[in-house]
C-alpha positions as CSV (number, residue, x, y, z in Angstrom):
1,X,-16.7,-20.9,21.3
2,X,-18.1,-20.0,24.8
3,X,-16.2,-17.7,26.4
4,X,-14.0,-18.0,29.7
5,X,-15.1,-16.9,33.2
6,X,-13.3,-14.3,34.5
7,X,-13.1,-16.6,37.4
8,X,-11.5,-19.5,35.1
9,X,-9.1,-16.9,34.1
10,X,-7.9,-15.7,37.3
11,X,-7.6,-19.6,38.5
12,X,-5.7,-20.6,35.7
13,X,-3.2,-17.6,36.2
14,X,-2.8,-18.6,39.9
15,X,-1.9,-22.4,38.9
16,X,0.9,-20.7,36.6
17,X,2.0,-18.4,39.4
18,X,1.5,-21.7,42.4
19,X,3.6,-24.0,40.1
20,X,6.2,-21.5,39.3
21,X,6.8,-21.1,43.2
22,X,7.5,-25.0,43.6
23,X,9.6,-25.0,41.2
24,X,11.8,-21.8,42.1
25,X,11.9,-23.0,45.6
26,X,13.4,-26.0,44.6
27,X,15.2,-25.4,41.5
28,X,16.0,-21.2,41.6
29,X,14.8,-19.0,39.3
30,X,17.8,-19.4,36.9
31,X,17.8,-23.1,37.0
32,X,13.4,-23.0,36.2
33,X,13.2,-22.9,32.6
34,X,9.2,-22.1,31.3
35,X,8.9,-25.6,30.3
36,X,9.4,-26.4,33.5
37,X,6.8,-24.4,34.7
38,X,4.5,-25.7,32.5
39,X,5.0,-29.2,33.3
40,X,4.4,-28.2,37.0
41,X,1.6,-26.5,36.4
42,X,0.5,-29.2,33.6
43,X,-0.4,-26.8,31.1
44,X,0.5,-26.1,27.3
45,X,3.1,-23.9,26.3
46,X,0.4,-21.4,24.9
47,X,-1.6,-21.6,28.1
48,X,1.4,-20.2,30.1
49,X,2.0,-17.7,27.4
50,X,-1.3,-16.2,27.1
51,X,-0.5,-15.1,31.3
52,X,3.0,-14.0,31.4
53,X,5.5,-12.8,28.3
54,X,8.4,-13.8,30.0
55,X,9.8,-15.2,33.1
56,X,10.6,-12.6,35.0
57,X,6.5,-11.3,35.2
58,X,6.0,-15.1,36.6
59,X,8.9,-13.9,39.0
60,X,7.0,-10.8,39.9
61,X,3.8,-12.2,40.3
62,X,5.2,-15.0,42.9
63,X,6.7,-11.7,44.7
64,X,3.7,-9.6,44.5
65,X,1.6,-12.7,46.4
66,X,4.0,-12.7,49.4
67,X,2.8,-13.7,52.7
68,X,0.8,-11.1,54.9
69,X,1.7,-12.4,57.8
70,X,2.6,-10.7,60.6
71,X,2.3,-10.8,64.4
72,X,-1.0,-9.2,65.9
73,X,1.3,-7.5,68.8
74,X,5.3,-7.3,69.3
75,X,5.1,-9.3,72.4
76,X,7.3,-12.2,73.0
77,X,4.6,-15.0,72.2
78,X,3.6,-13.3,69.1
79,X,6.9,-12.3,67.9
80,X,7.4,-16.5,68.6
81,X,4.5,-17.3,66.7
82,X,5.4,-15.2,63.9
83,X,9.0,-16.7,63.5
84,X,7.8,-20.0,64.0
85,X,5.4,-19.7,61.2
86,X,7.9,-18.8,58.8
87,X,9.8,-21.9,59.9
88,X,7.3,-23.8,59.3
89,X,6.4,-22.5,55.5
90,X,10.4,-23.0,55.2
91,X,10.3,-26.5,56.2
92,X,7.0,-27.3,54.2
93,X,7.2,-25.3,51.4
94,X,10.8,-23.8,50.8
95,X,9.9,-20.5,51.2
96,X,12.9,-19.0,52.9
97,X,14.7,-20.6,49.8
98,X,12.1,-18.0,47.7
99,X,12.7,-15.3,49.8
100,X,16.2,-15.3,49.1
101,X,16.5,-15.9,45.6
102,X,13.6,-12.9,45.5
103,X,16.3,-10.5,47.1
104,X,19.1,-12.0,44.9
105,X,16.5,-11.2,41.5
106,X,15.5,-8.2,43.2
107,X,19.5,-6.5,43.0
108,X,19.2,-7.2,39.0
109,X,15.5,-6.6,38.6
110,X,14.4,-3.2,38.8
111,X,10.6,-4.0,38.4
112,X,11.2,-6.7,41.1
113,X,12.9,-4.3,43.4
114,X,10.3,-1.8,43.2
115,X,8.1,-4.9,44.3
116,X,10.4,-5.9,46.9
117,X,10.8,-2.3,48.0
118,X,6.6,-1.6,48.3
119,X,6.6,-4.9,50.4
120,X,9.1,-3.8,52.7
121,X,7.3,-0.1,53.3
122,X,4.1,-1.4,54.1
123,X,5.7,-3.8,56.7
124,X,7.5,-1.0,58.3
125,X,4.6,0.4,58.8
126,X,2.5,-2.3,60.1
127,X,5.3,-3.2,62.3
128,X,5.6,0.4,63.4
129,X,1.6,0.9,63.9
130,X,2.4,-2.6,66.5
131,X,4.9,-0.3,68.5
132,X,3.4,0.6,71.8
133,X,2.6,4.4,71.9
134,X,4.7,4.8,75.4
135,X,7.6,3.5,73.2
136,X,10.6,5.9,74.0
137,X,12.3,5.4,70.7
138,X,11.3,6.1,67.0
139,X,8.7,3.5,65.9
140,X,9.9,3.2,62.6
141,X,13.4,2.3,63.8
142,X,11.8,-0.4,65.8
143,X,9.9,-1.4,62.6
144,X,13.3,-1.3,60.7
145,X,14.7,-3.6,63.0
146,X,12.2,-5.9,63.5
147,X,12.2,-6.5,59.8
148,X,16.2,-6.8,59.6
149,X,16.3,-9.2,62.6
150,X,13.2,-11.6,60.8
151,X,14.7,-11.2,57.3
152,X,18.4,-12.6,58.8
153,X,16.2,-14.9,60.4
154,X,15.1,-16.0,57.2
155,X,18.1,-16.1,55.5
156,X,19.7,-18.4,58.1
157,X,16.9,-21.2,58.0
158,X,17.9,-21.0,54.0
159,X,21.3,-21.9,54.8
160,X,21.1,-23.5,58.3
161,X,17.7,-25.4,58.0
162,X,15.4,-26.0,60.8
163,X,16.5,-23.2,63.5
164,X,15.6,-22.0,66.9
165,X,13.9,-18.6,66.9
166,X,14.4,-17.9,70.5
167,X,17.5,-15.7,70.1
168,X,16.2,-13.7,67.5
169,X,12.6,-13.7,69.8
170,X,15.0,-12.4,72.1
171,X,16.9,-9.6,69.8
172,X,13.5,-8.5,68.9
173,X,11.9,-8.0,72.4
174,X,15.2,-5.8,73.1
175,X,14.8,-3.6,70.1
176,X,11.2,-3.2,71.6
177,X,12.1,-2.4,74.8
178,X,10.8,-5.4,76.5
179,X,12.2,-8.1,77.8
180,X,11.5,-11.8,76.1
């Protein structure tokens, strides 16, 4: 039998970990059974199985691929950009739905909170190393804000839908110490 590509195996892990973020985003992790990632992914049982044990790895590896995106400045018009980027990935592809029910997991999960918890860090401090070196405050209580103010952001286009980011634009540009 030839053998697989390392490539092969790496794509064929990502469709697992692709489909299984459809499907929590619209069904929730407790309501995605395997075979339902399996038939999104349009796999075989022992395909899936030869990737992940269990669920919650498929979980993990969804968290572990989150989104690097951040603004390239803490100004108004980047801070906009940002939040209007994740309203758009909400809109298109659920994933302030995924967001959410990754915090949810995360309080049960302790390999998904330390995850969750690495993610967070390293924002903090890309958001801090954003803070203007003239700031008057600590940076990574700006950072810490910044991150509260975009993760309620992201928890209210779960619940709300399509939402206006200019107030939170706005809450952010104060924490900074600039005006939006």
């Amino acid at each position: 039998m030839p053998k697989v590509s390392q490539a092969h195996l790496d794509a064929r892990r990502q469709q697992i970990v692709d489909a299984a973020r459809v499907r929590f985003s619209e069904q929730g992790f407790a309501r995605t059974s395997m075979a339902d990632i399996v038939d999104e992914a349009g796999l075989s049982n022992g395909a899936i199985y030869r990737y992940f044990a269990a669920k919650e790895e498929i979980v993990v590896a969804v968290c572990e691929q989150a989104s690097g995106a951040l603004p390239d400045a803490l100004t108004a018009d980047a801070v906009t950009a940002f939040l209007e980027h994740l309203r758009r990935l909400s809109s298109e592809t659920g994933h302030a739905r995924l967001v959410a029910q990754i915090y949810a997991e995360a309080a049960l999960s302790p390999t998904l909170a330390e995850v969750v918890r690495g993610q967070l860090e390293t924002l903090r401090g890309a958001v801090a190393d954003l803070v203007r070196e003239d700031h008057p405050g600590d940076r990574m209580h700006v950072a810490e804000a910044f991150v509260a103010i975009c993760g309620g952001y992201s928890e209210q286009l779960t619940v709300r839908g399509d939402l206006d980011p200019a107030p939170f634009v706005t809450a952010v540009m104060a924490v900074v110490g600039m005006r939006a």
